[in-house]
ZAMARGU-4260 file (C-alpha; in steps of 0.2 Angstrom, whole numbers, plus 5000, padded with zeros to 4 digits):
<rodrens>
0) 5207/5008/4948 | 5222/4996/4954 | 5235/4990/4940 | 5231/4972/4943 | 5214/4973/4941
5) 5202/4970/4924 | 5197/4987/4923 | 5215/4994/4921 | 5217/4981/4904 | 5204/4989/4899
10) 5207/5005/4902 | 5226/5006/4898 | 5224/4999/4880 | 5209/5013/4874 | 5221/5026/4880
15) 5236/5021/4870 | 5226/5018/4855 | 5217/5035/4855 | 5234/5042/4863 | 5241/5038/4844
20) 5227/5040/4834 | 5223/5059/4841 | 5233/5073/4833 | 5248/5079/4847 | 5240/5093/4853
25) 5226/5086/4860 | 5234/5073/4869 | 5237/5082/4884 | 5218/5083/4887 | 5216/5064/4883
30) 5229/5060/4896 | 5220/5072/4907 | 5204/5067/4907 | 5211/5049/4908 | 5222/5051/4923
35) 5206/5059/4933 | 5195/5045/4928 | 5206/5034/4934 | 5209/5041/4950 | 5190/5047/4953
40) 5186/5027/4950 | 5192/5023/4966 | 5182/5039/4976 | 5176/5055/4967 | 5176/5066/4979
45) 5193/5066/4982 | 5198/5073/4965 | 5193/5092/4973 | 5210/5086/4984 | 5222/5086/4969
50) 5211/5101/4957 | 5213/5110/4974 | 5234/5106/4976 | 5235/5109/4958 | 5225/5128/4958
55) 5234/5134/4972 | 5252/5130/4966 | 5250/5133/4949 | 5245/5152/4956 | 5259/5151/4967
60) 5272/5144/4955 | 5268/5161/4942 | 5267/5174/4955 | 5284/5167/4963 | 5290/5166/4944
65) 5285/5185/4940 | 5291/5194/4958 | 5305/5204/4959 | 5303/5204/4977 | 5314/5192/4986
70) 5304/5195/5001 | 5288/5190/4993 | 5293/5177/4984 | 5298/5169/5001 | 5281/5174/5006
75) 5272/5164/4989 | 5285/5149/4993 | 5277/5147/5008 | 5260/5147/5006 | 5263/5135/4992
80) 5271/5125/5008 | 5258/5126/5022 | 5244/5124/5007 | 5251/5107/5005 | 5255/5102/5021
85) 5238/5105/5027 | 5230/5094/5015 | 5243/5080/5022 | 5239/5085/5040 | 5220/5087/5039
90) 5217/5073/5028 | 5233/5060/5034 | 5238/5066/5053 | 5223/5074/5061 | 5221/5060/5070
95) 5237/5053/5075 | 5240/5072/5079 | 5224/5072/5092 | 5229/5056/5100 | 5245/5061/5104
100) 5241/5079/5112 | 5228/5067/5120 | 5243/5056/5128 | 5252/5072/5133 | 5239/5081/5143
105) 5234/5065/5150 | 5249/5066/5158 | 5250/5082/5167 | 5233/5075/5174 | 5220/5084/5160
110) 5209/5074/5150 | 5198/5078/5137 | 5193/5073/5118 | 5202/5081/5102 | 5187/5078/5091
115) 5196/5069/5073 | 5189/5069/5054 | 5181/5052/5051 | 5188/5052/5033 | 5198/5039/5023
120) 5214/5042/5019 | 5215/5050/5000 | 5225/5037/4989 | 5240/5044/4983 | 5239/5061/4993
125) 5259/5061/5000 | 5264/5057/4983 | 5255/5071/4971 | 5259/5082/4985 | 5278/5081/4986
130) 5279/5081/4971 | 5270/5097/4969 | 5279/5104/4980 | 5294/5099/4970 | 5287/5110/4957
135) 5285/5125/4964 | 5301/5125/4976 | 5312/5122/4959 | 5301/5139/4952 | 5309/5148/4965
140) 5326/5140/4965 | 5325/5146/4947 | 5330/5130/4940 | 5313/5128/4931 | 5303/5139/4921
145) 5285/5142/4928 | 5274/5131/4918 | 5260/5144/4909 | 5248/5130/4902 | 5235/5126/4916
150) 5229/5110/4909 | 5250/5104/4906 | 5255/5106/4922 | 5238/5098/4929 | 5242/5083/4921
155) 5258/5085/4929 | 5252/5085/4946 | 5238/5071/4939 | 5249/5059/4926 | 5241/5044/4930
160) 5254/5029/4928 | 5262/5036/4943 | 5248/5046/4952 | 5246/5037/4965 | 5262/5027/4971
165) 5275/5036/4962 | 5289/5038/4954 | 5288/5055/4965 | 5293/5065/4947 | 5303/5083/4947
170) 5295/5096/4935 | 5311/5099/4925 | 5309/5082/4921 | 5293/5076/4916 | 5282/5094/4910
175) 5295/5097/4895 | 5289/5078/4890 | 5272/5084/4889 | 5277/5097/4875 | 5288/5083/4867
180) 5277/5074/4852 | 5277/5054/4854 | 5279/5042/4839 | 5276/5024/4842 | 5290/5014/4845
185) 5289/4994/4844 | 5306/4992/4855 | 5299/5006/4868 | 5283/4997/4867 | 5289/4980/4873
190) 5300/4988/4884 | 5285/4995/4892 | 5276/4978/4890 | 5290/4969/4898 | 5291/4981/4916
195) 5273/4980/4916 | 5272/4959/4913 | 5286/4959/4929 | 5277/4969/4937 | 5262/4959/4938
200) 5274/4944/4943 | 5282/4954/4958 | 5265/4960/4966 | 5252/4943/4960 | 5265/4930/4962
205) 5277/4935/4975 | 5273/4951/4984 | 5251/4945/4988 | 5255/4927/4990 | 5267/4931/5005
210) 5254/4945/5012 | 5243/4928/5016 | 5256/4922/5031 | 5264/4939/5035 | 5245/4947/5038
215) 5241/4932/5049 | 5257/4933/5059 | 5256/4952/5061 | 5238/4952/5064 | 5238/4943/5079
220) 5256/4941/5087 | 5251/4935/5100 | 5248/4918/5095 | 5266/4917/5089 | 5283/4914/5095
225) 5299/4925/5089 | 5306/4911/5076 | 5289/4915/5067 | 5291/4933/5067 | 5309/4932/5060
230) 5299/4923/5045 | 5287/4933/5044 | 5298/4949/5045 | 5308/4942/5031 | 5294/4940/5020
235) 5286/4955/5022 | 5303/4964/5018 | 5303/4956/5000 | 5280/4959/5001 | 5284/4976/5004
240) 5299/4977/4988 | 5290/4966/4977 | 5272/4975/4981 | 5280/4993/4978 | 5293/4987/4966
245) 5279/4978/4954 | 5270/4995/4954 | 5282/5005/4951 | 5287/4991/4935 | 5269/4994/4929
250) 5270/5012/4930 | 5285/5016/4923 | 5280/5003/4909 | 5262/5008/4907 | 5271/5027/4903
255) 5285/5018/4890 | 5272/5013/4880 | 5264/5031/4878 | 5281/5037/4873 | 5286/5046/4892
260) 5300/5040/4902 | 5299/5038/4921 | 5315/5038/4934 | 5320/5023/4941 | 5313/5019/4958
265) 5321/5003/4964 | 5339/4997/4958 | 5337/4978/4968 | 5339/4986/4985 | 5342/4971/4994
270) 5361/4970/4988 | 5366/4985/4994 | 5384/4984/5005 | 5377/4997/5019 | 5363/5007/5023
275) 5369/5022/5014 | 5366/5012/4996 | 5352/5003/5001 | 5345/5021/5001 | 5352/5025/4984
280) 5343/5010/4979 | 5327/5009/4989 | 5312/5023/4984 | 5324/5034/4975 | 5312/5045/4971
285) 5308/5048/4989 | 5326/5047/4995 | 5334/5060/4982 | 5318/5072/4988 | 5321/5073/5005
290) 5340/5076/4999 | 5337/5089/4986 | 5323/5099/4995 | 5327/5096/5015 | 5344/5088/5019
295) 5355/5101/5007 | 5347/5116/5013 | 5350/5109/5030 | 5369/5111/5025 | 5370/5093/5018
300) 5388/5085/5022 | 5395/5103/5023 | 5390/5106/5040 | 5400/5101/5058 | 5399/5082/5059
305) 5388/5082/5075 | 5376/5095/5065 | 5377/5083/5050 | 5372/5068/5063 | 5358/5079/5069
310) 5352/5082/5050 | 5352/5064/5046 | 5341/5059/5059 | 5329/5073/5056 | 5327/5070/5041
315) 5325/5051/5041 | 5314/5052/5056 | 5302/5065/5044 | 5303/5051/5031 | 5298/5040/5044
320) 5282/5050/5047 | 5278/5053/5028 | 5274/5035/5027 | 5262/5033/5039 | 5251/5042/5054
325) 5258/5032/5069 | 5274/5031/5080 | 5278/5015/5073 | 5283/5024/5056 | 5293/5038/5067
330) 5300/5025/5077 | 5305/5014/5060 | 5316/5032/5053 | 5324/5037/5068 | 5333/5020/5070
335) 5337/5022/5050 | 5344/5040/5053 | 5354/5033/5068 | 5361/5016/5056 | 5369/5029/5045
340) 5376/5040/5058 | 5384/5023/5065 | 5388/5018/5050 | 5397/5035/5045 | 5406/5036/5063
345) 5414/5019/5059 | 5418/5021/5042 | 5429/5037/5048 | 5439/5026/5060 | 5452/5018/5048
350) 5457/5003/5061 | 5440/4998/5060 | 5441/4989/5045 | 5455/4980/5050 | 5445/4971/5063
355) 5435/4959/5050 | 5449/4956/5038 | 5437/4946/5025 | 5443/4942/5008 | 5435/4955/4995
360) 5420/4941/4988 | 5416/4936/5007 | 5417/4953/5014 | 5403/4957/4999 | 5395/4944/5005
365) 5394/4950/5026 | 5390/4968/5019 | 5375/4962/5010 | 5369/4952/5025 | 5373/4964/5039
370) 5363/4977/5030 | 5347/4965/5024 | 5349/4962/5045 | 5347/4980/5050 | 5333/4982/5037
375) 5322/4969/5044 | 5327/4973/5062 | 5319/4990/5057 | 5304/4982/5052 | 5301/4974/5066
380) 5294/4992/5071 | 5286/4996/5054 | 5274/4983/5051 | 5265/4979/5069 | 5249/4989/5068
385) 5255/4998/5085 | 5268/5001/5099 | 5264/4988/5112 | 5262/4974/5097 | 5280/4981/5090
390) 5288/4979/5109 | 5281/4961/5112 | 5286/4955/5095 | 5304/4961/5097 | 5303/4953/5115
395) 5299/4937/5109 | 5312/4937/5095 | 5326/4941/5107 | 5318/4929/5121 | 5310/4914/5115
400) 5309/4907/5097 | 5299/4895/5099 | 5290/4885/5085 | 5289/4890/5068 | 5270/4892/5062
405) 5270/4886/5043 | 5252/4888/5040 | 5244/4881/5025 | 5261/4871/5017 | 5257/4875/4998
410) 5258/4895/5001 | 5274/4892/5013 | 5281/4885/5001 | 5274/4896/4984 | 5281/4912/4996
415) 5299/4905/4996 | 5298/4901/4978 | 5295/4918/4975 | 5307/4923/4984 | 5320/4915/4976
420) 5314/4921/4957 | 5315/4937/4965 | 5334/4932/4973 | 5338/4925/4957 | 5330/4941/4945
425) 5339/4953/4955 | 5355/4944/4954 | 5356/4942/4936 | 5351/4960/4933 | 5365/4968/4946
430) 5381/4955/4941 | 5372/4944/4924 | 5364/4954/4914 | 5377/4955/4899 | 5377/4937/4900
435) 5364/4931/4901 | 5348/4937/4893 | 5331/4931/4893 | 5318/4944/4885 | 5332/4952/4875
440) 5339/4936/4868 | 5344/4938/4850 | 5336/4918/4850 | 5315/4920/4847 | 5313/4903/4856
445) 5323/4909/4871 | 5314/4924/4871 | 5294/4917/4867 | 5299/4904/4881 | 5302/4920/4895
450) 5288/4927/4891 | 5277/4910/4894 | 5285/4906/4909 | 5282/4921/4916 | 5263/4920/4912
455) 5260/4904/4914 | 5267/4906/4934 | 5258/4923/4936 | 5241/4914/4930 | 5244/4895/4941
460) 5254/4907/4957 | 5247/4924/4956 | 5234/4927/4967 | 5219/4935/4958 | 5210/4945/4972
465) 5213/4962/4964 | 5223/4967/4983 | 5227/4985/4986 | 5245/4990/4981 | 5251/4995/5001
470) 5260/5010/4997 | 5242/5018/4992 | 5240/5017/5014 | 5254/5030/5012
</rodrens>
């Protein structure tokens, strides 16, 4: 079941009614049986995957919880690992695994067939898995209790507003809010009905009008020269934020509205002054994972600078590979792990900044710009369906510009619109948004007119196709 679809409006207001209407201590199974329909809507077979994540770490977590053995709770700890990881190997990287011990052997001269699973990828599968994992590697950090109520902490793993996409969730943080009792608020209601209205506005209007020219271009590069691919790039940069952005608006407001609050996943990334904010601001939930539970333990910024570089890089370069099966995705986190080292080598050499000696507004200004540059740069690797596609777009963006391919004028023209709401939202929330206020006016009109507008755009701009949200590919 997608957010934008008919289904979902259907869906989400029966739940919030009976959600109120039940007495507290059978909501939990209400949002249980909810959050499996909702996924089993999309395939059914593919709920064994999370009843089976679920089982096998909810064990884990209480005999982790209840050892006095240090050595056995390692043991319990790992399991819970490897049980995880295989589901995202077998189910996510068998065949990006086979091809590439293929590509190896074939060069020492031996060549034969690694025989792969013919199965679609499981919606939401590297999502309910880190987080998870996140569960039962706090249980034996000892900084979260282990969770005794079966049917609680499989709503956990299964809460469906952020199921399939994210927010990734931490246990500490969202199992105590299934024990809390939830009264309705009107204000956290339209709160909740405010995210999920921009939502719809980032994904309809912005994020699958500009799929329409970016699919085409990446589709078949070869019928395009490099000024088209730098348009295209920079399009899907804001298709991918306003795609994963708007989901992430409708979870967190589809879960304000049933009284439970969800972390902040996006904070308008693309005004970040270096790489090193863009990733406080870009996938939080993704980012503060692979810092809590991979690049600490590693020794974090405690460790030798060249074993810190090393860190970075791995660690990124993982990241890279939890988004997709495919070298392009590897490729695309290596060269994000290397930006920061740079960018932390030149940060420690104190005459560097005396080489651009810009004033405070316009050194802002080139910050922002140099690291929206390196972003897209990167993309250039990430969103070509392969290797040899990625190589030949960079070559003709370095080489040869070319025309510019508009396409159908009316969508060129709707994308850049877009755009700019997205430019100008983004802009007012980070520097605006105590001065001017649009949903929060203490004037109704003002208020009544944001809401129209916003509708009236979604319903003449949005394009009503029901497209899948493209984190689910991940």
């Amino acid at each position: 079941m997608l957010f934008n679809s008919i289904a979902y409006f259907i869906f989400l207001p029966i739940v919030v009614l009976l959600f109120y209407v039940i007495p507290h201590k059978y909501r939990w199974a209400l949002l249980l049986g909810a959050s499996y329909y909702f996924y089993m809507s999309w395939r059914p077979e593919y709920a064994l995957l999370i009843i089976f994540v679920t089982l096998v770490n909810y064990i884990l977590g209480k005999k982790i919880y209840n050892s006095d053995s240090s050595k056995k709770r390692k043991v319990y700890l790992w399991l819970s690992i490897i049980s995880c990881l295989s589901v995202l190997v077998v189910f996510k990287y068998d065949k990006f695994i086979g091809e590439t011990l293929q590509s190896v052997f074939q060069l020492f001269g031996v060549g034969f067939t690694i025989p792969a699973l013919d199965v679609i990828l499981p919606v939401g599968i590297s999502f309910y898995t880190f987080q998870t994992l996140s569960y039962t590697i706090d249980v034996y950090n000892k900084k979260k209790a282990v969770e005794n109520h079966f049917g609680i902490f499989s709503l956990y793993v299964s809460f469906f507003p952020q199921l399939v996409a994210g927010p990734i969730e931490r246990s500490t943080r969202l199992l105590p809010q299934f024990y809390q009792k939830h009264t309705f608020d009107y204000q956290q209601f339209r709160h909740g009905l405010q995210l999920i209205l921009i939502g719809l506005f980032k994904k309809m209007v912005v994020a699958d009008r500009l799929a329409i020219y970016v699919d085409q271009v990446f589709g078949s590069p070869q019928n395009y020269d490099g000024l088209t691919f730098i348009v295209a790039t920079v399009f899907f940069s804001f298709q991918v934020y306003c795609d994963f952005a708007g989901y992430t608006d409708i979870a967190i407001g589809s879960a304000k509205i049933l009284g439970f609050d969800l972390m902040q996943n996006f904070k308008r990334p693309f005004l970040a002054q270096s790489l090193t904010e863009l990733w406080r601001r870009w996938h939080i939930s993704l980012s503060t994972w692979f810092r809590d539970y991979l690049y600490i333990p590693l020794g974090g910024n405690r460790v030798h600078l060249s074993k810190w570089c090393w860190n970075i890089v791995f660690v990124f370069t993982l990241c890279g590979l939890w988004h997709g099966a495919d070298w392009t995705f590897v490729l695309w986190g290596t060269i994000h792990g290397v930006g920061l080292v740079v960018e932390r080598l030149l940060s420690s050499i104190k005459t560097f900044g005396r080489v651009i000696d810009f004033n405070r507004k316009t050194k802002h200004v080139f910050s922002i710009f140099a690291t929206f540059l390196y972003f897209n740069i990167a993309l250039m690797i990430f969103r070509p369906n392969n290797i040899s596609d990625a190589i030949y777009i960079i070559n003709k963006t370095f080489t040869h510009w070319g025309e510019l391919y508009i396409g159908s004028p009316a969508v060129f023209i709707y994308s850049l619109f877009g755009i700019l709401c997205v430019i100008a939202l983004d802009v007012k929330q980070e520097w605006f948004d105590d001065k001017i206020k649009l949903f929060h006016n203490k004037h109704m009109i003002i208020r009544q007119f944001s809401y129209a507008s916003i509708v009236i755009l979604i319903l003449m701009l949005g394009v009503f196709d029901e497209g899948q949200f493209i984190y689910f590919q991940f």
